[in-house]
PLY file of the C-alpha trace (Angstrom):
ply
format ascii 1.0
element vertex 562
property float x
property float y
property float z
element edge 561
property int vertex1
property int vertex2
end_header
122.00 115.82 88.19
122.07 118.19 85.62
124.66 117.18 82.19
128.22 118.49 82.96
129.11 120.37 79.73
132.80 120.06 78.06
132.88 123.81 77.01
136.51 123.55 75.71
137.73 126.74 74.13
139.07 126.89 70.81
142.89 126.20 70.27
145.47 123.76 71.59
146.95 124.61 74.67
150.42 123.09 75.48
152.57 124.93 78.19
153.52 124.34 81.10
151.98 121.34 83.40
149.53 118.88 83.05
147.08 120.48 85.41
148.03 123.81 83.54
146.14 122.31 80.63
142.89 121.67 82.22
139.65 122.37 80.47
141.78 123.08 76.94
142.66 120.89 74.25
146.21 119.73 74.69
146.91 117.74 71.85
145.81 117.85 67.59
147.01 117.11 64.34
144.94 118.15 60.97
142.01 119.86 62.74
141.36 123.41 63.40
138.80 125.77 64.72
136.82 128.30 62.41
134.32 130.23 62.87
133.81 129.05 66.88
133.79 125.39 65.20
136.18 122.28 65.17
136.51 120.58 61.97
139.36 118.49 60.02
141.74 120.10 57.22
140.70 119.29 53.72
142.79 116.57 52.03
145.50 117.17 49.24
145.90 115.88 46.16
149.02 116.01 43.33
148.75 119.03 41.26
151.47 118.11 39.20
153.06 114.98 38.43
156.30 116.49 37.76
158.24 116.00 40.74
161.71 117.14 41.25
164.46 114.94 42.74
165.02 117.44 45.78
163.04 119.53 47.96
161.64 123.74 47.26
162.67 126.45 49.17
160.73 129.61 48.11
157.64 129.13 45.85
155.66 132.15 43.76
152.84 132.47 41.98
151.44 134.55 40.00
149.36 135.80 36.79
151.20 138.05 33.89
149.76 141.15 31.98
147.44 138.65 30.09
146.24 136.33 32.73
148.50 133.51 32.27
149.26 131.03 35.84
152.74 130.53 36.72
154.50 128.55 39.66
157.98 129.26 40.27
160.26 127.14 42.88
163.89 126.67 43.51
166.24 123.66 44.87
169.66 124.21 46.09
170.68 123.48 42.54
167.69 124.49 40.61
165.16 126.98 39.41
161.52 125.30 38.42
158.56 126.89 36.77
155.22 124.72 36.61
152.83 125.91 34.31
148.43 125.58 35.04
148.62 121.98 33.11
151.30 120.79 35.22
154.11 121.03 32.95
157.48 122.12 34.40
160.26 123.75 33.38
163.94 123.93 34.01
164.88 128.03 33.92
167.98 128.15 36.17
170.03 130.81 34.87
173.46 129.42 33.42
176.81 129.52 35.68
174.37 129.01 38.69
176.67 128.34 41.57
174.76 125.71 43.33
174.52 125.65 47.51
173.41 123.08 50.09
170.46 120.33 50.43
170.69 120.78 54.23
172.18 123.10 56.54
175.39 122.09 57.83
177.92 122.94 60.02
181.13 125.31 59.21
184.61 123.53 59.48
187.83 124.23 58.79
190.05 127.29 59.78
188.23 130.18 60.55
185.22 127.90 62.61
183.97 127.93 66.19
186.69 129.46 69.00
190.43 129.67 69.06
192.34 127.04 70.50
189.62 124.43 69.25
191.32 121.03 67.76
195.02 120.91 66.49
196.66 122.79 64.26
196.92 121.84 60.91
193.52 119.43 61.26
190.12 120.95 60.37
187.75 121.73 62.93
184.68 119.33 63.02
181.68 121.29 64.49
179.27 118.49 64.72
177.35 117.81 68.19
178.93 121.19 69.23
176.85 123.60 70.79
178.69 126.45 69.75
178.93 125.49 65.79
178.80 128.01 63.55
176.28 126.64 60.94
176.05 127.60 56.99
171.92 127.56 56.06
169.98 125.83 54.23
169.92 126.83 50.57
166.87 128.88 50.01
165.36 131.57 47.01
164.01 134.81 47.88
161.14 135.78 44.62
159.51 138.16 43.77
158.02 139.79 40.42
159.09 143.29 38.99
155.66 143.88 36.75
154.69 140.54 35.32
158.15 138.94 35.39
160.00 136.95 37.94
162.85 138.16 40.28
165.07 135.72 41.91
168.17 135.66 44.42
169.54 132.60 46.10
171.63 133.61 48.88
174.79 130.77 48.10
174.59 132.24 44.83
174.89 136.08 45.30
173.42 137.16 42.09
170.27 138.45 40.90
168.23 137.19 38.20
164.87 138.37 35.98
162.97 135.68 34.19
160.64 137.54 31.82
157.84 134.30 31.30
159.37 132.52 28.47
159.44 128.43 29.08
161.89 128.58 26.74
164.51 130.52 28.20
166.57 130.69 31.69
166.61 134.01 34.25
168.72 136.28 33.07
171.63 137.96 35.21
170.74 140.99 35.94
174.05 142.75 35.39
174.14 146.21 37.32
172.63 144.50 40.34
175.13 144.16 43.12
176.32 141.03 44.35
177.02 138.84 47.52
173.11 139.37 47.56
171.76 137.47 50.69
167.64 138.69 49.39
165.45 140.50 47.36
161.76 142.51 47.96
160.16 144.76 45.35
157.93 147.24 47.04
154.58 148.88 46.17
156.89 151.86 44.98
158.35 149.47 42.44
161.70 149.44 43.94
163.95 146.42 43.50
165.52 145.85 46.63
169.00 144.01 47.16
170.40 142.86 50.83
174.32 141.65 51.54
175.11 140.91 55.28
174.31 144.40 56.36
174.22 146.58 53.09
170.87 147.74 51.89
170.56 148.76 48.12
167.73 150.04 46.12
167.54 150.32 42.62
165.89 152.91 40.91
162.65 153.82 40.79
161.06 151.48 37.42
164.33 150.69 36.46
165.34 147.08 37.86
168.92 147.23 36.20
170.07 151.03 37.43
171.64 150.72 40.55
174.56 153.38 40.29
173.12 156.50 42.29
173.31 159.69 40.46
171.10 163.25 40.54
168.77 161.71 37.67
168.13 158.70 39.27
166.30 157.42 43.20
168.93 154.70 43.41
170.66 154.19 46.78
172.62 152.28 49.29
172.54 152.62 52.96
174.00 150.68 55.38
171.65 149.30 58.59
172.96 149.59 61.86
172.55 146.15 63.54
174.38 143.42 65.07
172.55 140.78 62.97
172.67 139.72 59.38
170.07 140.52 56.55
167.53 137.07 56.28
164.79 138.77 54.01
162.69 141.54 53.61
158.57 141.72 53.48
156.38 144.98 51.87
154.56 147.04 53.98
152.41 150.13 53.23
154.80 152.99 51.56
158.25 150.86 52.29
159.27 147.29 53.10
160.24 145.55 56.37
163.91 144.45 57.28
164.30 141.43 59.22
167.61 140.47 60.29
168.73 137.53 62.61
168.60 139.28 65.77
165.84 142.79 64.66
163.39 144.25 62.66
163.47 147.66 60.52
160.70 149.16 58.57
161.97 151.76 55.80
159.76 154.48 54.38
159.90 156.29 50.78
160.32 160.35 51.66
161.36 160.97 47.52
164.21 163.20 46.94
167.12 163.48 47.80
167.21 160.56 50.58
164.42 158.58 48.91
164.05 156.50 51.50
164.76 156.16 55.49
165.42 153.29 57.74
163.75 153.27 61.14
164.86 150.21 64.02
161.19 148.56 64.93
161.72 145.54 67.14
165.05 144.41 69.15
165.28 140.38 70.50
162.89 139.30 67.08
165.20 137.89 64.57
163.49 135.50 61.96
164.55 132.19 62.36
165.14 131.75 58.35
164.52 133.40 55.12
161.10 131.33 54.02
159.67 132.10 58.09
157.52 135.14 57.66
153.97 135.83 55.45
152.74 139.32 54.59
149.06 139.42 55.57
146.46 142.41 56.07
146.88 142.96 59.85
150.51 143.34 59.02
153.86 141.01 58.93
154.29 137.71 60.91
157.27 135.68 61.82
159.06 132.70 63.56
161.79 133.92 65.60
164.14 131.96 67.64
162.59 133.17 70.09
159.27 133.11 69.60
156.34 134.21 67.14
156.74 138.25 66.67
154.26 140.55 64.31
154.55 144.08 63.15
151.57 146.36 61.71
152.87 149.75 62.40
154.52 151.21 65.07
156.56 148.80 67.33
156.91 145.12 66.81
155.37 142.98 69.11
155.42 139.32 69.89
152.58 136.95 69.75
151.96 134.88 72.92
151.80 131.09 72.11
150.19 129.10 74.36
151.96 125.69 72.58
155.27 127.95 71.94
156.52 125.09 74.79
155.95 121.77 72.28
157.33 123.60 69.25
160.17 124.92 70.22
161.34 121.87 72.61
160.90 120.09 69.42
162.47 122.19 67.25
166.03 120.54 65.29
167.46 123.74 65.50
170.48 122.52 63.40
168.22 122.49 60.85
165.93 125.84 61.73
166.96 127.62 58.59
163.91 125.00 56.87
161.32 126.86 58.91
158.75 127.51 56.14
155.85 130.19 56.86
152.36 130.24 54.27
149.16 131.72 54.86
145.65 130.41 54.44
143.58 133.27 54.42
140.52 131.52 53.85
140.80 130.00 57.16
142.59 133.40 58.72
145.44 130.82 59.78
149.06 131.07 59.59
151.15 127.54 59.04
154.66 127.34 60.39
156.76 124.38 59.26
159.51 122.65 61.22
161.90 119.67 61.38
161.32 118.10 64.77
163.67 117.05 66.92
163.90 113.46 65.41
163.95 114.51 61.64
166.43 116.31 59.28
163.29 117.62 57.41
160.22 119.35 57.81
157.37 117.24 59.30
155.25 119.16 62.09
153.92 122.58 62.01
151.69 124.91 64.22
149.46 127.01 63.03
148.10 130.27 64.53
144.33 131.95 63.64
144.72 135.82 63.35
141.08 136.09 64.08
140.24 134.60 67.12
144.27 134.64 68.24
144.20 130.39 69.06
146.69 128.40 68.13
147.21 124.31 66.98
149.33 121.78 66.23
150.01 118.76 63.88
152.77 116.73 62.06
152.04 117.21 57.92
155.86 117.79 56.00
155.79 120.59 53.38
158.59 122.92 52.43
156.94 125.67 50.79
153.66 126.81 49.67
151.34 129.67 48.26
148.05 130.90 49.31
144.63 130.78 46.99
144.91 133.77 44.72
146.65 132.58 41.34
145.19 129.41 41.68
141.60 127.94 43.33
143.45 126.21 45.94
146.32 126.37 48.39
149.75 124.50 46.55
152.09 123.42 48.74
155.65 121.47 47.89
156.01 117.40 50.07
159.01 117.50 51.83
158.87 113.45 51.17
160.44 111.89 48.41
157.64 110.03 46.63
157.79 107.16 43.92
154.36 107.53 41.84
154.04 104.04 39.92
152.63 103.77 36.53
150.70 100.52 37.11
149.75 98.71 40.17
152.07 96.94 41.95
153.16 93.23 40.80
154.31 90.90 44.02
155.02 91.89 46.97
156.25 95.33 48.86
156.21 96.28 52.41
157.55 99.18 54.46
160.87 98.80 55.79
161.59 96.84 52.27
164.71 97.90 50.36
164.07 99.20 47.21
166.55 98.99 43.67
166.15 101.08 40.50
166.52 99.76 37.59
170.30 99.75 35.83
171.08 102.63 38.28
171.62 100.29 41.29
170.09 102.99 43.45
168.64 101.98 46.66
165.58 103.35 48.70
163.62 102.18 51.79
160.25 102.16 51.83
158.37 104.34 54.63
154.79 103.82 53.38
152.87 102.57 50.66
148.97 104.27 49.43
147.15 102.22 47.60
144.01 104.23 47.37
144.24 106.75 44.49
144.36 105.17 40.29
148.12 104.96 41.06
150.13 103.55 43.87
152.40 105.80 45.97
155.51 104.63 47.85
157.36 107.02 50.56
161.01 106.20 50.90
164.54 107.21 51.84
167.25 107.35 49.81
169.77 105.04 50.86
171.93 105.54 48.07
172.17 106.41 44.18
169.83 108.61 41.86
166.83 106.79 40.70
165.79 107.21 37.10
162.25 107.03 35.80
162.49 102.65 35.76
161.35 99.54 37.61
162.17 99.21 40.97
161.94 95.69 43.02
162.94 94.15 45.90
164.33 90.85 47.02
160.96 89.42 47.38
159.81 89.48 44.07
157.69 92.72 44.32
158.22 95.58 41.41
156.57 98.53 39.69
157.48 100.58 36.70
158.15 104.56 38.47
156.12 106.95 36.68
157.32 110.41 38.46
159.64 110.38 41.99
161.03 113.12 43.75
159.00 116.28 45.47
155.31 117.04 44.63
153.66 120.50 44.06
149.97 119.67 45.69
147.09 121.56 46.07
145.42 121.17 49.58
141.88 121.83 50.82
140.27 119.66 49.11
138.48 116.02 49.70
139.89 113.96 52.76
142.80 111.71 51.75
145.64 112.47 54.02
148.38 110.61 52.03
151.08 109.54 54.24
149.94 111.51 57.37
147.46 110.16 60.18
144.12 111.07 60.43
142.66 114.24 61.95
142.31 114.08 65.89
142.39 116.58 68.85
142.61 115.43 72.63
141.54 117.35 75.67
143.96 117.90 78.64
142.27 116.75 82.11
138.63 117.73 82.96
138.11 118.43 86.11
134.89 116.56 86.52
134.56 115.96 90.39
134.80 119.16 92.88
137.15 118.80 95.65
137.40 114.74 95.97
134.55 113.89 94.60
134.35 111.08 92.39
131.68 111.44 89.88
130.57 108.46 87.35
129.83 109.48 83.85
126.90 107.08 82.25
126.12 109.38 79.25
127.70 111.19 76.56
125.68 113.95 74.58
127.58 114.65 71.64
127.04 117.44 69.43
128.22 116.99 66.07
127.02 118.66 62.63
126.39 114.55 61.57
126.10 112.44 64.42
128.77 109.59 63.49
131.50 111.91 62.12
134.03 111.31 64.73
134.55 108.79 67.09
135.50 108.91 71.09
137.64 107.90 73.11
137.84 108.58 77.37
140.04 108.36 79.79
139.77 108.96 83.12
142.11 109.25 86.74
142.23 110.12 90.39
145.23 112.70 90.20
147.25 114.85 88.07
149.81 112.54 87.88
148.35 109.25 88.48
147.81 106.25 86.37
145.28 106.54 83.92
142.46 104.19 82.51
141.56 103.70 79.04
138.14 103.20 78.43
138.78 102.09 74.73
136.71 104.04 71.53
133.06 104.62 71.94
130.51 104.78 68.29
128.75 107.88 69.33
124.90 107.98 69.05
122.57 110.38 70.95
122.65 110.01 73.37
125.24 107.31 73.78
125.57 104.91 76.73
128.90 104.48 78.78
130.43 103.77 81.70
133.49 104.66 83.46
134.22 107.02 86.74
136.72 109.42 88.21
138.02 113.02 89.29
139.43 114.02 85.55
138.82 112.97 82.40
140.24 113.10 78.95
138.36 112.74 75.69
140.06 112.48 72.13
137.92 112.92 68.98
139.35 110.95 65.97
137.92 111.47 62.17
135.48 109.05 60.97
134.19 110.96 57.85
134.94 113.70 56.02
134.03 117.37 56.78
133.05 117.09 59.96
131.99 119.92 62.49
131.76 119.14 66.59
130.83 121.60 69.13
130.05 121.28 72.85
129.45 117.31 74.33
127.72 117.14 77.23
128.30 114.39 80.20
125.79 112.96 82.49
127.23 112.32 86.05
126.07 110.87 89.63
128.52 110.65 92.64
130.36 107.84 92.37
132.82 106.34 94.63
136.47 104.23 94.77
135.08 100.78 94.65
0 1
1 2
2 3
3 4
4 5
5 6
6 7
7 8
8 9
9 10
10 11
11 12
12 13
13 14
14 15
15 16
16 17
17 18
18 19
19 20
20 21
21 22
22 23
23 24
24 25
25 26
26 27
27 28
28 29
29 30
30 31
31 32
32 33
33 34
34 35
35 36
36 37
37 38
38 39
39 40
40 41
41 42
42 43
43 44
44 45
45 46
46 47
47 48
48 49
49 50
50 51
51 52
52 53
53 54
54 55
55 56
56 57
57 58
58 59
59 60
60 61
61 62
62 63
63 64
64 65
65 66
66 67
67 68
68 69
69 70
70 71
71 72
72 73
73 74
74 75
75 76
76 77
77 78
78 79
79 80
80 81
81 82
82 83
83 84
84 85
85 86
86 87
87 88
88 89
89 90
90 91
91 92
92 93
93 94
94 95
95 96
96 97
97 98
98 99
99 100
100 101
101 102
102 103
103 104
104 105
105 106
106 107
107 108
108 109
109 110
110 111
111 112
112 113
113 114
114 115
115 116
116 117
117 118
118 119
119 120
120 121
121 122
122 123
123 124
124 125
125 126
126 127
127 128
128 129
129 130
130 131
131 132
132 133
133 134
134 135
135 136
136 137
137 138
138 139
139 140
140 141
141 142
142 143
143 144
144 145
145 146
146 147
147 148
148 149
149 150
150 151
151 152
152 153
153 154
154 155
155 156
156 157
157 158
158 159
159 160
160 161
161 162
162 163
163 164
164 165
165 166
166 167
167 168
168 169
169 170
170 171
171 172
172 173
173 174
174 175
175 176
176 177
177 178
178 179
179 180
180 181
181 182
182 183
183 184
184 185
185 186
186 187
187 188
188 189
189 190
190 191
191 192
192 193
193 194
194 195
195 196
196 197
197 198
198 199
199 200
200 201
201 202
202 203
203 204
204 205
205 206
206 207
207 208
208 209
209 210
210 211
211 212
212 213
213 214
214 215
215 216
216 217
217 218
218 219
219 220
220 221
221 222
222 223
223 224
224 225
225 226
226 227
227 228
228 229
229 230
230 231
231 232
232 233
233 234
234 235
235 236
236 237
237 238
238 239
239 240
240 241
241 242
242 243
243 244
244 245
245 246
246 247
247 248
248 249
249 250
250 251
251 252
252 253
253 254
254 255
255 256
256 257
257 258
258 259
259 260
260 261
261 262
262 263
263 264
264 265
265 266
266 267
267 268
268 269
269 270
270 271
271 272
272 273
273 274
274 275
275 276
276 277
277 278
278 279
279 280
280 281
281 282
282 283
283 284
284 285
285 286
286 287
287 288
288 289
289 290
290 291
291 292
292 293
293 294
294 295
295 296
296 297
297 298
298 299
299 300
300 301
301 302
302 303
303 304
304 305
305 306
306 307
307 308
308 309
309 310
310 311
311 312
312 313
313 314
314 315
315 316
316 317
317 318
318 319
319 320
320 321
321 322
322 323
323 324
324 325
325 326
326 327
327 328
328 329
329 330
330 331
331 332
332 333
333 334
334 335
335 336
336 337
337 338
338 339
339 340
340 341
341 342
342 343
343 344
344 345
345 346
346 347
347 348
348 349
349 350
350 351
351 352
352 353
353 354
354 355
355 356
356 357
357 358
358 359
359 360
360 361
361 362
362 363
363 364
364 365
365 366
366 367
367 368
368 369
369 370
370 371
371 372
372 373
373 374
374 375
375 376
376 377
377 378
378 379
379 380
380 381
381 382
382 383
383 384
384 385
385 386
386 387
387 388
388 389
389 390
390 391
391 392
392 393
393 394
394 395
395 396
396 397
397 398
398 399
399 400
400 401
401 402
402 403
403 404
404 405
405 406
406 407
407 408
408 409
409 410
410 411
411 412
412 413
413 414
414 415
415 416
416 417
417 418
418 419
419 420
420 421
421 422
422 423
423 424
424 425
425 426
426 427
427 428
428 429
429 430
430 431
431 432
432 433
433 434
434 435
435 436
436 437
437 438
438 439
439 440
440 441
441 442
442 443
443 444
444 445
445 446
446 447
447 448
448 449
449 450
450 451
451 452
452 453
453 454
454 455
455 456
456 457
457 458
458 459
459 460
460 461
461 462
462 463
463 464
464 465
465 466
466 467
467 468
468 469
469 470
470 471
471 472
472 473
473 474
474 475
475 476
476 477
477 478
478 479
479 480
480 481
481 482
482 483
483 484
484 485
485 486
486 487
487 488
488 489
489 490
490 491
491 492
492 493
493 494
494 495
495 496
496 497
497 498
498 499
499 500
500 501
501 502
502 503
503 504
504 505
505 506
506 507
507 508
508 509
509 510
510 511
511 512
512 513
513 514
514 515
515 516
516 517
517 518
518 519
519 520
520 521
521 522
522 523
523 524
524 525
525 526
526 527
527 528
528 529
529 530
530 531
531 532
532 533
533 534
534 535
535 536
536 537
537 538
538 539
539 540
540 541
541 542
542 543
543 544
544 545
545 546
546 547
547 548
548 549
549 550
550 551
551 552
552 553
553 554
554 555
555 556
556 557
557 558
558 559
559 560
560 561
């Protein structure tokens, strides 16, 4: 009989049924398709050493008038700046009114429906359905010229940090307040956002806010039952997303300066770090779904795994959702806690060019696209001990950690070994940890060189610290027409170096029947096996770096039940 070719299209498909699935990948993690090939994501590696004890919510970069690299990333209580060499800098402006780690729920008079609790005792929200719940802290940036502008919604204020490691962002002091975000547009226009108030400074002047006949400064206030979340720049304006629409504004010049047109109803972002500016236009997580806007109307972006994500979604802790681009590889990555974590650790990713879409777990909390630096930097949403020297004894995950003279306690989640420096995951189970020894009741210690949340650059080599390896699995094949039982004794595989991946196959009668494992197979070419049935199921798992696979063939003969 002739080979039976597995021509499985690009992207992960994960809606609906089993049998829905058929003939499309339905499962992945670290692997993508590009340019009609599969291959892994590159590997990441520290790009700075200084770590911050909690994690980012809005990163920036970008090069001044001369040329010089900057980083910029904010904490619920802080405002970092890393420099090219790795150094980082504390610039949080003074009297910063700090917000919240994670997003929590809103108690006390005033929360969730009348008649709720007794009076006199403050509502508790917590496991209720209807809570009303306060976001996570995060920083809207942006630069005005060459220097930085910053807003963190808790806060209210807005701040210009004009490149000096030496100083903090400065208030700017005609700015409104109760400021929710901030955009600058291609007009140079410093934009401000409260709950439904628009403002505008003028024209080249970030500090001139008071409208007069000399001046383009303005207010306006947008019709819409939702609340401001951010704002991205589009071609002559900027684009208004609130939590339940979308509204593109226009410059017209004098004397309105600019108008505000209603683009997309049902759309809302689902937080204020959710949506990347790219060329075809602006793309978002919604509550509802993934939604894009290039003009005209906004429209939303089938997802064929928009099933998986959103089942698994910890919507108490949405407002986390994280959006970054990586243009090289025309892919948009959407970070989310899942259902079983309080932070970040799965995303799915979506390729403007050929319109696929994929899955994986990998925790990050922020990041920037290639452009001010070589490589993609993201921020770890784990909180990582980096040792100075190897460690002496003992430690093991689930160990219980102590720091030093602190007394601070953390348990370990994983341990690498396999860069110059040992890295240990953990949670915090109680304390702040200092830069000291930490041990454990076993006699294992280490000396902490840096802890806290790394700024990495990814793309590059193949060490996937603390994340599992690249793989992709197939829903069912449908190998054998009608009831036929076929019997596979071959596998052509067709991989850019035979040996890069290895294979595993599974195979049933039914839909939902039992399955059999036929264990991993060390592909050669072709490469001998045996196992028989109506559907099959074949997972690819990385062997080596940099691998590419295409099409595998299958050679079959009728088989039978015995």
């Amino acid at each position: 009989m002739p080979f039976i070719p597995l021509n499985i299209p690009p992207g992960v498909y994960k809606n609906g049924t089993d049998l829905q699935a058929s003939g499309r990948w339905a499962d992945a993690n670290l692997v993508r398709w590009h340019e009609g090939t599969m291959q892994p994501f590159g590997g990441w590696r520290n790009r700075s050493d200084n770590a911050v004890p909690y994690p980012i919510r809005g990163l920036l970069g970008w090069k001044s008038n001369t040329g010089a690299r900057y980083v910029v990333g904010g904490t619920y209580e802080k405002l970092y700046v890393w420099l090219p060499n790795g150094s980082r800098f504390d610039i949080t402006p003074t009297s910063f009114t700090t917000g919240r780690v994670d997003a929590t729920s809103l108690v006390g008079y005033g929360s969730g429906f009348y008649g709720t609790s007794t009076y006199g005792t403050a509502r508790s929200m917590s496991g209720d359905s209807n809570a009303i719940l306060q976001p996570v802290t995060s920083w809207t940036l942006s630069t005005f010229g060459e220097n930085l502008i910053a807003n963190s919604p808790d806060d209210g204020k807005v701040y210009e940090w004009s490149l000096s490691t030496s100083a903090t962002a400065q208030l700017l002091s005609n700015a409104p307040t109760s400021i929710r975000a901030i955009c600058v547009d291609n007009e140079r226009f410093l934009w401000a956002f409260q709950s439904r108030e628009v403002y505008w400074s003028d024209q080249e002047n970030n500090n001139t806010w008071t409208a007069s006949a000399t001046n383009q400064a303005g207010q306006i206030t947008l019709q819409t039952t939702g609340q401001i979340v951010c704002a991205e720049k589009i071609r002559g304006g900027i684009l208004i997303l609130t939590t339940d629409d979308a509204h593109a504004t226009q410059y017209i010049g004098q004397p309105f300066i600019h108008k505000i047109q209603k683009v997309g109803s049902n759309c809302g972002v689902i937080s204020n770090q959710a949506s990347v500016s790219l060329d075809i236009g602006i793309v978002w997580m919604s509550e509802l779904g993934f939604f894009k806007y290039s003009g005209g109307q906004v429209q939303e972006l089938p997802c064929e795994v928009s099933d998986f994500v959103f089942s698994n979604l910890n919507t108490s802790q949405q407002s986390k959702c994280c959006a970054v681009t990586n243009a090289s590889f025309n892919e948009v990555l959407f970070f989310y806690p899942s259902s079983n974590a309080t932070e970040n650790d799965s995303y799915v990713s979506w390729n403007w060019i050929s319109n696929t879409w994929s899955i994986g777990s990998l925790g990050r909390t922020a990041g920037i696209d290639t452009g001010t630096f070589n490589l993609p930097l993201y921020m770890t949403s784990e909180f990582i001990f980096k040792l100075s020297g190897n460690i002496t004894g003992t430690i093991s995950v689930d160990d219980t950690l102590t720091g030093g003279t602190s007394n601070a306690t953390a348990k370990v989640l994983a341990i690498d070994t396999s860069g110059d420096k040992p890295l240990i995951k953990v949670s915090i189970l109680s304390g702040t940890f200092q830069a000291e020894a930490i041990s454990n009741g076993s006699g294992g210690s280490g000396t902490i060189a840096s802890f806290g949340h790394f700024l990495q650059e990814h793309e590059t080599g193949s060490a996937y610290t603390f994340a599992s390896s690249p793989f992709v699995e197939s829903g069912a094949i449908q190998i054998g027409a009608g009831d036929r039982i076929m019997a596979v004794n071959e596998v052509i595989p067709d991989e850019k170096t035979l040996g890069s991946v290895t294979a595993n196959f599974k195979t049933r009668l039914f839909p939902t029947g039992s399955e059999t494992d036929h264990g991993n197979v060390t592909l050669t070419n072709p490469t001998s096996v045996r196992f028989q049935g109506r559907e099959i199921r074949m997972r690819l798992t990385n062997s080596t770096s940099n691998w590419r696979v295409g099409s595998f063939r299958l050679n079959a003969i009728a088989g039978g039940k015995r």
